[in-house]
C-alpha positions in Angstrom: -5.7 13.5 14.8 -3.8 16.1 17.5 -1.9 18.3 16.1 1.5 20.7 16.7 3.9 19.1 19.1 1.7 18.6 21.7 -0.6 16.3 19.2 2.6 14.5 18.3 3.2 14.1 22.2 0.1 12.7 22.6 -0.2 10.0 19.8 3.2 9.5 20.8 2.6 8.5 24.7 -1.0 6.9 23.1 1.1 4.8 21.3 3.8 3.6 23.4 1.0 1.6 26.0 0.0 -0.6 23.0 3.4 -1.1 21.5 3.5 -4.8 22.5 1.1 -5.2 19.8 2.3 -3.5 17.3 3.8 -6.8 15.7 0.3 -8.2 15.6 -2.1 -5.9 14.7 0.0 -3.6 12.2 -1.0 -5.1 8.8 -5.0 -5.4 9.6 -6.2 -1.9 8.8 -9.5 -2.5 10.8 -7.2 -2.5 14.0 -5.9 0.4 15.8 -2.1 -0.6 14.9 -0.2 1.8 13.6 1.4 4.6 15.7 -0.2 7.0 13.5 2.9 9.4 13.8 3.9 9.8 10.5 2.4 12.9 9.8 4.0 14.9 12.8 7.3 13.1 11.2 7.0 14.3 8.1 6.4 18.0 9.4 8.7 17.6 12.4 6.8 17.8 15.3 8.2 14.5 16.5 11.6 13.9 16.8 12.9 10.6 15.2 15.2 10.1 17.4 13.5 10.0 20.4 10.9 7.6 18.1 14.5 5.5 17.6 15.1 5.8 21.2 12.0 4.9 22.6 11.5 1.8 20.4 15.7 1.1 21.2 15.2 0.8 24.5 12.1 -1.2 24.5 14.0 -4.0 22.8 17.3 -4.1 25.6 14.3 -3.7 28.0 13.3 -7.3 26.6 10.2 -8.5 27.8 6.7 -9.0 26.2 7.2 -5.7 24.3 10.2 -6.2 22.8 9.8 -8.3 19.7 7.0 -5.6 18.8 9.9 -2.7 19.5 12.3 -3.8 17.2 9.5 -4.1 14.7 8.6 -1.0 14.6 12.2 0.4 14.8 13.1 -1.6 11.8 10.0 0.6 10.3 12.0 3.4 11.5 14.8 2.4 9.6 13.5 2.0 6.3 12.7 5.6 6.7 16.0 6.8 7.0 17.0 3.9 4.5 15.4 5.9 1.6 16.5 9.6 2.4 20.0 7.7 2.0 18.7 6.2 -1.6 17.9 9.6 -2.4 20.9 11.1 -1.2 23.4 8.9 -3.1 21.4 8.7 -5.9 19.5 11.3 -7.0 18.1 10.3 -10.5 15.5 8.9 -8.8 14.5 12.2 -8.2 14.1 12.7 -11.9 11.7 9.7 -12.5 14.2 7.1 -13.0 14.0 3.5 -11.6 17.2 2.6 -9.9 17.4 -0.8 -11.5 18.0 0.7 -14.9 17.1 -2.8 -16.7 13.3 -1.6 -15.1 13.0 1.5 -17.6 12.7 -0.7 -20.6 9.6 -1.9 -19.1 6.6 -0.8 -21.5 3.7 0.0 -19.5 0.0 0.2 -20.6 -0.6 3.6 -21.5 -2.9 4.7 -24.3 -6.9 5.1 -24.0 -6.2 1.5 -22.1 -3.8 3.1 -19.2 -5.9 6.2 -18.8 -9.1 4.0 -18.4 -7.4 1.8 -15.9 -5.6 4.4 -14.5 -8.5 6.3 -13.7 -10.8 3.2 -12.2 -8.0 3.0 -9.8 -8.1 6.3 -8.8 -11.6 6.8 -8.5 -11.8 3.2 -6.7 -13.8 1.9 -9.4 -11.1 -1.4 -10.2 -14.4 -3.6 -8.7 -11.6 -5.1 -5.7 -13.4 -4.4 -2.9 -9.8 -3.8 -0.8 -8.3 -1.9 -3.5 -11.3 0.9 -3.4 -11.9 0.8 0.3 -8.0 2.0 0.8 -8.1 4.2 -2.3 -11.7 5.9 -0.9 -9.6 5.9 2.5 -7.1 7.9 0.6 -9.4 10.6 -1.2 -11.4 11.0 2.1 -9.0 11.3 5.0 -5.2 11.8 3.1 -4.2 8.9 4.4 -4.3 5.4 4.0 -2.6 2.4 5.7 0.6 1.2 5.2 -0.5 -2.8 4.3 -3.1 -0.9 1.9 -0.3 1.5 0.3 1.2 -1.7 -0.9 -1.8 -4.0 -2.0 -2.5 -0.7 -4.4 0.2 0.3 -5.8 0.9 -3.4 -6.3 -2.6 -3.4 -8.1 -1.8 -0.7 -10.4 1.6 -1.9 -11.4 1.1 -5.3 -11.9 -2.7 -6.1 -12.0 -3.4 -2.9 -14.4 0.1 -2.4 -16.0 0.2 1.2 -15.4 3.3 2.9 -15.0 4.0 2.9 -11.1 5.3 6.8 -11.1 1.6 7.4 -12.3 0.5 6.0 -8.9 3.7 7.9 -6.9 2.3 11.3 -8.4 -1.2 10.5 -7.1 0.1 9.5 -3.3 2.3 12.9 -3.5 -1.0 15.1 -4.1 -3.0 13.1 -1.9 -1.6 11.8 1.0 -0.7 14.4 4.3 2.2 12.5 5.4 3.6 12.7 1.8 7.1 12.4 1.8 9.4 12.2 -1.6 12.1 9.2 -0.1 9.6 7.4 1.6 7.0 7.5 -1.2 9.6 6.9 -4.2 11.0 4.0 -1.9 7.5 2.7 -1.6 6.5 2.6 -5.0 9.9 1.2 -6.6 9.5 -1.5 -3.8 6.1 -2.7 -5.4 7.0 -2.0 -9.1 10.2 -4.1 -8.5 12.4 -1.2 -9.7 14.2 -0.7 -5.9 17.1 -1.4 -4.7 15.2 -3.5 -1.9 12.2 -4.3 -3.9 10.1 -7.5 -4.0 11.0 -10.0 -6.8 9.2 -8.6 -9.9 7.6 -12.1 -10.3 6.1 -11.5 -6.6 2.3 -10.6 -7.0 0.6 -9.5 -4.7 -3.4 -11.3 -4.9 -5.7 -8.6 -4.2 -8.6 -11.2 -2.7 -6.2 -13.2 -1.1 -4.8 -10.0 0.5 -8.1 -9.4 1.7 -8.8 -11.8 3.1 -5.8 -12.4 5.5 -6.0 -8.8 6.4 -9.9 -8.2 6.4 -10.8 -11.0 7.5 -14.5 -9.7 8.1 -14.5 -6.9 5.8 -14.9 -4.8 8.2 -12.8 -2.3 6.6 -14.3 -2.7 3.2 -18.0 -2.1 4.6 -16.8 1.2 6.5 -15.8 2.5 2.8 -18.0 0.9 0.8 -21.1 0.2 2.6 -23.1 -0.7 -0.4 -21.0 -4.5 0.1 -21.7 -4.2 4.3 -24.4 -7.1 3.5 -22.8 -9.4 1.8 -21.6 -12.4 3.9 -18.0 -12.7 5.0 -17.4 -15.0 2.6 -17.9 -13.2 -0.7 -17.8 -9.3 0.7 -13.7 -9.8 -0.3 -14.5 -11.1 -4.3 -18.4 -10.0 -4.8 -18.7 -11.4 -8.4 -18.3 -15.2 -7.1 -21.3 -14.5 -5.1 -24.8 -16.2 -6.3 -27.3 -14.3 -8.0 -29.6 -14.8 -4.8 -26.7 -13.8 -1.9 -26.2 -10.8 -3.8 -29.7 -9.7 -4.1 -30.5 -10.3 -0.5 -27.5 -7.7 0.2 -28.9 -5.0 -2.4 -25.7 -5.9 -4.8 -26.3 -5.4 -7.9 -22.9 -5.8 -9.8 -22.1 -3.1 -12.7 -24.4 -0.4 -11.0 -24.0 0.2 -7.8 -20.2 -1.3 -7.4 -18.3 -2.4 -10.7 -17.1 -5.8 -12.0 -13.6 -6.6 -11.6 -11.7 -3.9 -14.2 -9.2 -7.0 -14.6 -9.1 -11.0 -14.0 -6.1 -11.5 -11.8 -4.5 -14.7 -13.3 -5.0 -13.2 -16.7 -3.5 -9.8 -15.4 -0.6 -11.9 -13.6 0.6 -14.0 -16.6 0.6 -10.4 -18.7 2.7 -8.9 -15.8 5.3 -11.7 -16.1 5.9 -11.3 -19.7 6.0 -7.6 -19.2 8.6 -8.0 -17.2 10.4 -10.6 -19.1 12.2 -7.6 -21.4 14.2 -6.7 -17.9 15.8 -10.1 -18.0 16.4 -9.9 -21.8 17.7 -6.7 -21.1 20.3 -8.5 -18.6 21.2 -11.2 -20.8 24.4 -11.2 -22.0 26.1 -11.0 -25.3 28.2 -14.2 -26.6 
């Protein structure tokens, strides 16, 4: 990636002649569709307003472009959004969610957590999408925004880890790491935001997969002991026959794991996890 101002120039101009697609191709991390600026953001050698700007004028420009523009300066936005969250209330600068009722959650913690904890970290959760992006992570210090919340969405609600485990691993790993945009993210998949998805909203790692990887071709950059496996079971390895696996050279439990967790099981565990924040709303009388 260029670097300095000049680097953020560059990307910048790059990015601008395939705006119009930005809409399209954003949440398929195979594609070229981010703008890829959110490093020279974080560190200033872009300006966010002439990001604001650019993408402003776009839309009043209309045209093919403009749904794409106001897209991505709606991205822009949220942004901004959180270093106002922050700003006006701090305490989630301490740890705290800023639904309160979201603190009384207990999380899996124990020899349990730690275990899960660490197969997601060490993208060993046997989800082909969930290790690709969290390989993606480890190797490059960054990893794509649709991927940012399949995982953390995965260790919140498919693993029942406490989600400021997973915003302490993004803050020492990732090189656009920024505290408002990072807090924001993770309350948004724990459910604990002030925007947040509905807590009963969870995400299906598989399914996820395979509406943004279609062909896996992001999984097999990452983990190219899955490359030949067939489109078809490359997203969920284990429902793959003895014979399609062996013909790829996948041999489940050694050289790539076994789902850590069964997602309906994981989902109906999640639900009554959460039930204690609408106990905790209920009121007296």
């Amino acid at each position: 990636m260029p670097t300095g101002s000049s680097g953020g120039q560059a990307l910048f101009a790059e990015f601008t002649s395939r705006m119009g697609d930005y809409s399209r191709r954003r949440d398929y991390p195979a594609l070229r569709g981010p703008s890829y600026l959110s490093v020279h953001l974080r560190f200033g050698t872009v300006s966010i307003r002439t990001l604001a700007r650019a993408a402003h004028e776009a839309v009043l420009r209309g045209g093919a472009d403009s749904a794409s523009a106001a897209t991505w300066l709606s991205e822009l936005v949220w942004r901004d959004f959180y270093f106002m969250i922050l700003h006006h209330h701090p305490r989630v600068a301490a740890g705290e969610a800023f639904h309160p009722a979201y603190d009384a959650i207990r999380w899996r913690d124990g020899e349990t957590g730690e275990r899960y904890f660490e197969a997601w970290r060490d993208a060993a959760t046997g989800y082909p999408l969930v290790d690709a992006a969290m390989l993606q992570i480890r190797q490059s210090g960054y990893m794509h925004n649709r991927l940012r919340m399949v995982t953390a969405s995965f260790l919140v609600k498919d693993l029942g880890v406490d989600w400021r485990r997973g915003e302490q691993y993004f803050a020492d790993q990732l090189n656009d790491f920024d505290f408002a945009a990072n807090n924001g993210g993770w309350q948004w998949a724990a459910s604990t935001g002030c925007d947040a998805q509905p807590w009963f909203r969870i995400f299906n790692p598989v399914t996820q997969s395979e509406k943004f990887d279609p062909q896996g071709r992001f999984i097999r950059k990452y983990l190219p002991q899955l490359a030949g496996l067939p489109d078809k079971y490359v997203h969920a390895p284990w429902t793959a026959p003895e014979d399609v696996l062996l013909a790829a050279g996948v041999r489940l439990g050694e050289n790539y794991p076994r789902p850590l967790v069964q997602h309906d099981v994981a989902r109906k565990e999640t639900l009554e996890r959460y039930a204690v924040v609408k106990e905790w709303r209920r009121p007296e009388g």
